[in-house]
ZAMARGU-4260 file (C-alpha; in steps of 0.2 Angstrom, whole numbers, plus 5000, padded with zeros to 4 digits):
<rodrens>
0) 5000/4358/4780 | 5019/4366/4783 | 5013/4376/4766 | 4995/4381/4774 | 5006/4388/4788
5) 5021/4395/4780 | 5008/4406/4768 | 4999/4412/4782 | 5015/4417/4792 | 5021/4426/4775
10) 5003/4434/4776 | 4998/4427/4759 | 4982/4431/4751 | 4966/4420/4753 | 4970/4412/4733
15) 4985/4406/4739 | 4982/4398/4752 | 4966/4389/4743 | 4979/4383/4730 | 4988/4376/4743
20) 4977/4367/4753 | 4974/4357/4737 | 4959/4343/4737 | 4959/4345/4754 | 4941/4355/4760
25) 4943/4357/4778 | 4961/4362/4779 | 4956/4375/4763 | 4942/4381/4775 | 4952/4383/4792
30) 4965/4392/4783 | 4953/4405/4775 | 4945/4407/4789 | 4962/4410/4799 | 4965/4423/4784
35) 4948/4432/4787 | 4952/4432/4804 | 4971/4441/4802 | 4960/4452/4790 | 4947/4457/4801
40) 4962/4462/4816 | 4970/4468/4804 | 4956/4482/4800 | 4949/4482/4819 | 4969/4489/4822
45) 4969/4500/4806 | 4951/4507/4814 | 4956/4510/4831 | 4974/4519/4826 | 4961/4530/4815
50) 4953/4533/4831 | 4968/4537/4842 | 4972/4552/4827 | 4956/4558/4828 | 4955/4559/4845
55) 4973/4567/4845 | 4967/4578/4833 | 4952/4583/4840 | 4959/4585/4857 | 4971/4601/4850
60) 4956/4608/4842 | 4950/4625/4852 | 4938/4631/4838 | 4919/4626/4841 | 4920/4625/4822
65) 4934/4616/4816 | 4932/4604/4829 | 4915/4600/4821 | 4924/4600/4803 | 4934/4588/4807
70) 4922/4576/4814 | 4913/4576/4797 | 4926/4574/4785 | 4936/4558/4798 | 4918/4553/4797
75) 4918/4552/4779 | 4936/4543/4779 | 4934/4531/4789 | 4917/4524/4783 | 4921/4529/4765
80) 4904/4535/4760 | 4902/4551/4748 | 4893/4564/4760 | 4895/4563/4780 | 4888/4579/4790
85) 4883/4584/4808 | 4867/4589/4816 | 4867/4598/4831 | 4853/4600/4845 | 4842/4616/4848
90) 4833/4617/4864 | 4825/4633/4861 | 4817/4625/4845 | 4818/4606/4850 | 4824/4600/4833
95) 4840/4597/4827 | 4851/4610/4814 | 4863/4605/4799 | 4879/4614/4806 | 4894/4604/4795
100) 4896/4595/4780 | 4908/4585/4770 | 4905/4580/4752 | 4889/4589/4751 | 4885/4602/4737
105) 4865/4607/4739 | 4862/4623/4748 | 4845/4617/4753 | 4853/4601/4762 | 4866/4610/4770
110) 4851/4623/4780 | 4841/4608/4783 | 4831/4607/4800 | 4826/4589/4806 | 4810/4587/4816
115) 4811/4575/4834 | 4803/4560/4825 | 4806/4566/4806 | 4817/4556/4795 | 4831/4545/4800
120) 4840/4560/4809 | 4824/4564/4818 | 4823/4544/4823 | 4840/4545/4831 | 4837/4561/4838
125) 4821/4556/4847 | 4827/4538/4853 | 4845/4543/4855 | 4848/4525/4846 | 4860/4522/4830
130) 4848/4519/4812 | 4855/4515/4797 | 4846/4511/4778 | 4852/4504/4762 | 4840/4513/4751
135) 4831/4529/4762 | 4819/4535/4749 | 4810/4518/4749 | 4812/4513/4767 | 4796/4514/4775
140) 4802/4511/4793 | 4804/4532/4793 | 4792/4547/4794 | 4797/4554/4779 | 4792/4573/4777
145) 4792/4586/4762 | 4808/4596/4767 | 4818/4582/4772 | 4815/4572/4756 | 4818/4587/4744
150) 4835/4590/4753 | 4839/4571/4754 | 4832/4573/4735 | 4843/4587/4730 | 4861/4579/4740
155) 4854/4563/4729 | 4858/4553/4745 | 4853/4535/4744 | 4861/4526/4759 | 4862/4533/4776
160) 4870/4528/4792 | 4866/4540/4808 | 4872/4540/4826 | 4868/4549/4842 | 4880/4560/4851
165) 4877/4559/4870 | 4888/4564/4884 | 4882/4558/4900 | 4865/4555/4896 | 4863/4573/4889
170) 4862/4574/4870 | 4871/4585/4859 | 4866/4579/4839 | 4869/4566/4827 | 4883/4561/4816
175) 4880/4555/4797 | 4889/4546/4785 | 4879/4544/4767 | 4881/4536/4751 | 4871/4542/4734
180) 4870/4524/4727 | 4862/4511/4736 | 4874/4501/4750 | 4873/4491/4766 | 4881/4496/4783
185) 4889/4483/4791 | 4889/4481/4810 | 4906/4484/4813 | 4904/4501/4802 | 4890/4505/4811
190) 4900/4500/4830 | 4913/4512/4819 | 4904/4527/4817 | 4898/4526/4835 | 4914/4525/4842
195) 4918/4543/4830 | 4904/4550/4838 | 4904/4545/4855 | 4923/4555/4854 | 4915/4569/4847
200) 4902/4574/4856 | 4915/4574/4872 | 4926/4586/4862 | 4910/4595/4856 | 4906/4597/4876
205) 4924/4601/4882 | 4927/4613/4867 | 4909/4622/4871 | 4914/4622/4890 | 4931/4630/4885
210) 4924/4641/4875 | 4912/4648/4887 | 4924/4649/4901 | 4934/4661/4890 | 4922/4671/4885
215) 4917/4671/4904 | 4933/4677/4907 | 4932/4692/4894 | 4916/4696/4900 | 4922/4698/4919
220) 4939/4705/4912 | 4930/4719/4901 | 4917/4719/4917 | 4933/4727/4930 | 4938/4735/4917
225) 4921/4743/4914 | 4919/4746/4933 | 4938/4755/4936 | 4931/4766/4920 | 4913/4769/4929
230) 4920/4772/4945 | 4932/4787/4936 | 4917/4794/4929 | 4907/4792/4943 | 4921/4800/4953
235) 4922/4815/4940 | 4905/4819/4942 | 4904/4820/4960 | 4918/4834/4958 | 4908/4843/4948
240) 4894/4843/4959 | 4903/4844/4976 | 4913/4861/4969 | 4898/4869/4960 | 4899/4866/4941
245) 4888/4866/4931 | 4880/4857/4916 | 4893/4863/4902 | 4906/4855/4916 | 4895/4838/4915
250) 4895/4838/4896 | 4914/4843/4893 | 4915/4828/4906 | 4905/4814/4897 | 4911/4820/4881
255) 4932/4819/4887 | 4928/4803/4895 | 4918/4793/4880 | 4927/4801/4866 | 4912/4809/4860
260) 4899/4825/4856 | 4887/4828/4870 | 4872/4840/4869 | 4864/4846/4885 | 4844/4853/4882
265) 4832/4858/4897 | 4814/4853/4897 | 4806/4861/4882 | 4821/4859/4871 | 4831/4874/4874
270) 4851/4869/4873 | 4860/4873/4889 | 4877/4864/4886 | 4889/4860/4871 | 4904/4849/4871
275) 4911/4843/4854 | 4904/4848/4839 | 4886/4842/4837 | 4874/4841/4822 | 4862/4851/4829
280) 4848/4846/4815 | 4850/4829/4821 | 4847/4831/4838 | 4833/4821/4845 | 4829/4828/4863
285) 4811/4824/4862 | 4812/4806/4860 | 4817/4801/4877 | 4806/4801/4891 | 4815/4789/4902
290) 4831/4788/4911 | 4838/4774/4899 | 4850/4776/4884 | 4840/4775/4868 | 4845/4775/4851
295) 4838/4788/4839 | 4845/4788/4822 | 4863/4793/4824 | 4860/4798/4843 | 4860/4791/4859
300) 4845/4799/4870 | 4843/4798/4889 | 4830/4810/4897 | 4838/4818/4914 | 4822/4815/4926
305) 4820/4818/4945 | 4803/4814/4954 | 4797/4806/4939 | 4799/4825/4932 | 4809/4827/4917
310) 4819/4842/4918 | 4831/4839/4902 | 4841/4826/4890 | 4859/4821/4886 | 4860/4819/4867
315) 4876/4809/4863 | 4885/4809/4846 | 4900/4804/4838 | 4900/4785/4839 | 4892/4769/4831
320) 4891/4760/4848 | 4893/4760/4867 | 4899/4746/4878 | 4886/4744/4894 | 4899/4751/4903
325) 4898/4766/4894 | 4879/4768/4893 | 4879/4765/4912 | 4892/4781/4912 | 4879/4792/4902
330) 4863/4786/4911 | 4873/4791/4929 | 4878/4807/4917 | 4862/4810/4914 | 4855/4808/4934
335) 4869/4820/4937 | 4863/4834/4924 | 4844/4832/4934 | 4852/4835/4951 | 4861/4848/4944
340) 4845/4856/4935 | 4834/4852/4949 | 4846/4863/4961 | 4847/4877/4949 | 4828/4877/4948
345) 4827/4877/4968 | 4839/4890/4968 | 4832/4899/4955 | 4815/4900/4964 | 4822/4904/4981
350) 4829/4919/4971 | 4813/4924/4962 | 4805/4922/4981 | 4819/4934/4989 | 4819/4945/4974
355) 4800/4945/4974 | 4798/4951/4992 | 4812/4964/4989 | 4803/4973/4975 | 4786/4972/4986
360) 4795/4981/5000 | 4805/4994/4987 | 4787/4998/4976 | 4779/5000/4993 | 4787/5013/4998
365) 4788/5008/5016 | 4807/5001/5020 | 4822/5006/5024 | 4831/5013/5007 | 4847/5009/5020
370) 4842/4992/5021 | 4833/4990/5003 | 4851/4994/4995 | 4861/4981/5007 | 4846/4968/5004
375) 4849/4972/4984 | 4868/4969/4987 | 4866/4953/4992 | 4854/4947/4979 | 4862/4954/4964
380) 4881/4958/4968 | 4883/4962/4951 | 4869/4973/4945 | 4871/4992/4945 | 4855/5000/4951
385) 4860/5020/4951 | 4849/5021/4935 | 4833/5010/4933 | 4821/5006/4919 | 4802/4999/4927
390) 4795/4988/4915 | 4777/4983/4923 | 4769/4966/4910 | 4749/4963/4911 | 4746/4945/4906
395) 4756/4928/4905 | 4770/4930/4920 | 4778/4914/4914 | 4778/4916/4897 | 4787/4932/4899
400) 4799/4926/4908 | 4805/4912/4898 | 4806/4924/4882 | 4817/4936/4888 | 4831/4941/4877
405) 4849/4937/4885 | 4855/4955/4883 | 4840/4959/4893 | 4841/4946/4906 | 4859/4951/4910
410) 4855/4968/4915 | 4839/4962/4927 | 4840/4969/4943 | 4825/4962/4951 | 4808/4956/4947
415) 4793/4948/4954 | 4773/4949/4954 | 4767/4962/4961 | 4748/4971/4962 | 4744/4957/4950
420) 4756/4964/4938 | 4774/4954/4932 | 4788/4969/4937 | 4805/4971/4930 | 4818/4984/4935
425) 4832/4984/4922 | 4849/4992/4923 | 4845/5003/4908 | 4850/5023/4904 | 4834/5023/4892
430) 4816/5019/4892 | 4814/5015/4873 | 4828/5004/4874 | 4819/4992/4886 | 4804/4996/4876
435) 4811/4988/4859 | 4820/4972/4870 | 4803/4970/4876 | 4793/4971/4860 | 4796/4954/4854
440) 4791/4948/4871 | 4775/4957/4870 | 4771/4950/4854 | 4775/4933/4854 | 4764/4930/4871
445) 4751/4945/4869 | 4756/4952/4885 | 4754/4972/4885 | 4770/4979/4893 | 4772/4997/4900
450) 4792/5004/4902 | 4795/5019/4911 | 4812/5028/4918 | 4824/5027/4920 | 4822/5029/4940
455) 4835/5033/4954 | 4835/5019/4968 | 4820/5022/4981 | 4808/5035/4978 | 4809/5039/4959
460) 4809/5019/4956 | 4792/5021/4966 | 4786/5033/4956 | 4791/5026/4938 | 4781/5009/4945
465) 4766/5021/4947 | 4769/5028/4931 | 4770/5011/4922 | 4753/5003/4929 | 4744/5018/4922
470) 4754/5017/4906 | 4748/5001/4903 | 4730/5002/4910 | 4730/5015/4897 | 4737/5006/4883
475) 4722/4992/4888 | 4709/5006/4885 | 4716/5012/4867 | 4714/4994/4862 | 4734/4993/4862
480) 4737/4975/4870 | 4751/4967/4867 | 4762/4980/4863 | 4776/4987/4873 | 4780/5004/4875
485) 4784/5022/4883 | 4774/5033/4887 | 4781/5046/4873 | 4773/5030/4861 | 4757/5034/4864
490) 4759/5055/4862 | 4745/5064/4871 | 4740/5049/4880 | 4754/5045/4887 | 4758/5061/4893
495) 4742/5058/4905 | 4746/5055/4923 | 4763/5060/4923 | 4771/5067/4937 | 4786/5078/4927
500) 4784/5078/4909 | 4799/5082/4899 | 4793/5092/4886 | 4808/5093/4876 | 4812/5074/4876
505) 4793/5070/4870 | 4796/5082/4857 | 4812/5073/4853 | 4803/5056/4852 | 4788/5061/4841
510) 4797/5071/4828 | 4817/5067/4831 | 4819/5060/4816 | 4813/5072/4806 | 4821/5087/4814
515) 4839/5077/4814 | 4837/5075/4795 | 4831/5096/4795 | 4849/5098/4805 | 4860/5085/4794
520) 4857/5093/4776 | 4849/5109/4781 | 4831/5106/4773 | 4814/5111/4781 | 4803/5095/4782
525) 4797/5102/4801 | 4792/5116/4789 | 4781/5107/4776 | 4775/5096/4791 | 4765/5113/4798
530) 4761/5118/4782 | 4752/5102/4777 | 4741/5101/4796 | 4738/5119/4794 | 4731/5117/4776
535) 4720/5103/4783 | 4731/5089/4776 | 4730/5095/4760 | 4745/5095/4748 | 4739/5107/4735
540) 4734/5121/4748 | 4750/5118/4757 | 4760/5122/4744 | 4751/5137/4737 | 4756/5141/4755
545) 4773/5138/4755 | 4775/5145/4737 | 4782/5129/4731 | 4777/5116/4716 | 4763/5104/4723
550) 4775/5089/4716 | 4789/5097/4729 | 4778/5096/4744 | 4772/5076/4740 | 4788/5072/4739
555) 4794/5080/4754 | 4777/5071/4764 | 4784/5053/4755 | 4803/5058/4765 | 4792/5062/4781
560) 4783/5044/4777 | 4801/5034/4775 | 4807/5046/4793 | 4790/5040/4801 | 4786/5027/4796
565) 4768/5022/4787 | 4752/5028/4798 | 4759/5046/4803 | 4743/5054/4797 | 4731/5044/4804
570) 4722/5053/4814 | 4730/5049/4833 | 4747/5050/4826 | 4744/5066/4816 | 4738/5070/4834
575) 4752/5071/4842 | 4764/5077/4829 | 4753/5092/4827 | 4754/5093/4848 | 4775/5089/4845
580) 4774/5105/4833 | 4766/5116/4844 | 4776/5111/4860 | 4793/5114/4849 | 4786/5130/4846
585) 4783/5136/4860 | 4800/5131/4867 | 4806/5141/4854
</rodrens>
């Protein structure tokens, strides 16, 4: 017996201490049994320092994911199996997700999706209860689906062990441990792995809560920082709206503050502000009918709408993303542009109203010139009106209005509906000046356009108007709508109604370009031009006329053609130059 007890304080193994009990059963069996005992404390202690490390290690882990790592692979450790792994809980989809892994090598496993109910996993998962099998595959105590088994199949996973993770009766996943040949779990391994998961799924909980707190934290931090940045914008814009600015100040504004390109259009597309440099091709405007940031290809669109009205669009370039402090800078931009737009479209109609009733009281004849001229000041500061051109446009109002060219519109004195008719005065030296900036106008929008002048301020203007109307109810009768012109365009016709003619200027507009060529390099083409209308328009007698080779007079009529222009012998153009001839004549 002193033997038995001095082999068991040396911590013997179990064959010596059988050796040394001799014959003598019961004392061999108590002393194993002490043995086992030491053994069993022995790995109890060996478990719970494992335990302590892991919770050490677990309690300096801050990353969601290597806190999970190291669950798995202590998992794996301490029960030594060849796989462990973790399945989390998704309350969106009600299933659990394979979210790490230790040991495993198949793809298919390690994306794995357990059903509530489905499997072993889905057991534990649905009962919140530890199961465990010594041979899965064959174990009918389990729902067995497709995907589980082909995944279990591919891992070649035989044995399985698998506890719940709950923290206060809220469940987080399950924990595995797995062997790919076939092997019992013990009780205690099972108490084991409970104890690794209960420690887990606190750390899971605490790291998560950690986690979200700083990113709370970030969120509120990059929040104020969002809201000092907004409030500077915000601040910005009012200054430009408080001191009169304009659109192009709103754009140069965004485009400082966001470190980007900014593209300012009105309703209908045309572009009314730059800042940056833009790819115009790229530009989206049309794409956005509300007042929230949109992504359009490369773009970022907001429309600029007021009263359910939209009135324009901010196109934004020049960058992959914006923050939501940032897009709540360039919807506010983007209310900003409408008030502006919407004040410059009040404005702009007060002034069409003021100027409207102006040019009513000046064509009538009946006010105050005094009072006209002061009235004029105060409308257009700016805008000489010694010399004026009266351009009167039967048809579309609007339409002529948003066509009109920008050299045009910057020498508008006034303009306004009346007698039906859309008038324009224009601070203009020339009639057929005006004539050819309104062509395109009257062309585009089939709007026939009669310009007469230039006109002194007061009587004379009132008398160019007269003019004009009959100029173009004139131009309706020969069939000549959509056209704008003098009445030295339509020769004889024109001349029709006309208060003072100057005979001299019409002469100059019918046949100036021949006679200047005459004058440059001393030839006679007024000459052959008489010659051919008084041979009857015949080449061959007007050169037996002039004494000259037939040849010589057709190629002078081709120069007259290139001076003229194609149509001069038609007969309402060889009207008028035959009338232009005579008149030049008779002026000697």
């Amino acid at each position: 017996m002193e033997e038995l007890l001095r082999l068991l304080a040396e911590d013997a193994p179990g064959s010596e201490l059988a050796r040394a009990a001799g014959d003598d059963p019961v004392a061999r069996d108590l002393a194993l049994r002490i043995r086992a005992g030491i053994d069993a404390s022995k790995k109890r202690e060996a478990e719970l320092s494992a335990l302590v490390d892991v919770a050490r290690e677990l309690a300096s882990a801050r990353d969601p994911g290597g806190v999970l790592d190291t669950i798995v692979h202590r998992a794996r450790t301490l029960i030594g199996t060849d796989v462990s792994y973790l399945t989390l809980y998704d309350p969106a989809r009600g299933d659990t997700y394979m979210r790490a892994t230790d040991g495993s090598v198949s793809a298919a496993f390690q994306q794995l999706r357990l059903p509530l109910g489905a499997g072993l996993g889905g057991l534990v998962a649905e009962t919140y209860k530890p199961y465990w099998t010594a041979d899965y595959p064959s174990d009918r105590r389990f729902r067995h689906t497709s995907p589980i088994d082909d995944a279990v199949g591919e891992e070649g996973l035989v044995a399985i062990l698998g506890t719940p993770l709950i923290v206060d009766g809220a469940f987080v996943g399950v924990l595995f441990a797995s062997n790919r040949t076939r092997r019992p779990f013990s009780r205690e391994e099972v108490s084991l792995l409970g104890s690794l998961a209960a420690l887990a799924a606190v750390t899971i909980v605490q790291v998560r809560a950690a986690a979200e707190t700083a990113a709370a934290l970030d969120q509120l931090s990059e929040a104020h920082a969002g809201t000092e940045h907004a409030a500077a914008a915000h601040d910005r814009f009012a200054d430009i709206v408080l001191s009169g600015g304009d659109v192009d100040a709103i754009a140069a504004a965004l485009a400082e503050l966001l470190d980007v390109w900014v593209v300012v259009v009105d309703a209908v597309g045309n572009e009314l502000a730059v800042a940056g440099s833009p790819d115009r091709s790229a530009v989206p405007w049309q794409e956005s009918e509300s007042g929230r940031l949109t992504r359009v290809g490369d773009c970022w669109v907001v429309a600029a709408t007021a009263k359910r009205e939209r009135l324009g669009a901010l196109v934004i370039g020049g960058v992959d993303d914006l923050s939501g402090a940032d897009r709540r800078i360039v919807e506010r931009a983007a209310v900003v542009t409408a008030l502006v737009l919407l004040f410059r479209r009040q404005a702009a109609e007060q002034s069409q109203r003021a100027q409207a009733d102006l040019l009513a009281d000046v064509l009538s004849g009946s006010a105050d010139p005094r009072t006209l001229t002061d009235r004029l000041r105060l409308l257009a500061p700016n805008r000489r009106h010694d010399r004026l051109v009266v351009a009167v446009c039967r048809g579309d109002h609007s339409a002529v209005r948003a066509r009109l060219s920008a050299p045009l519109e910057d020498k508008l004195v006034l303009s306004g509906p009346y007698g039906g008719d859309l008038v324009l005065l224009v601070a203009r030296t020339d009639a057929p000046t005006a004539a050819r900036e309104l062509a395109e106008v009257a062309k585009r929008t089939g709007v026939t356009i009669g310009v007469t002048g230039p006109a002194a301020w007061g009587d004379p203007v009132v008398e160019a108007h007269r003019q004009a109307v009959h100029l173009v109810t004139t131009m309706q009768r020969l069939g000549r709508t959509g056209e704008s012109a003098t009445p030295d365009d339509l020769g004889v016709a024109g001349l029709i109604g006309a208060a003072e003619v100057d005979v001299r200027a019409h002469v100059h507009h019918v046949l100036g370009a021949v006679i200047e060529y005459d004058d440059q390099r001393g030839t006679d083409l007024v000459g052959t031009l008489r010659a051919y209308f008084a041979a009857g328009q015949s080449p061959t007698r007007a050169a037996t006329a002039l004494h000259i080779h037939p040849n010589t007079v057709q190629q002078r009529l081709d120069r007259i053609t290139a001076l003229l222009g194609d149509g001069w012998q038609q007969p309402d153009r060889a009207l008028d130059l035959q009338v232009a001839l005579r008149l030049r004549t008779a002026l000697g």
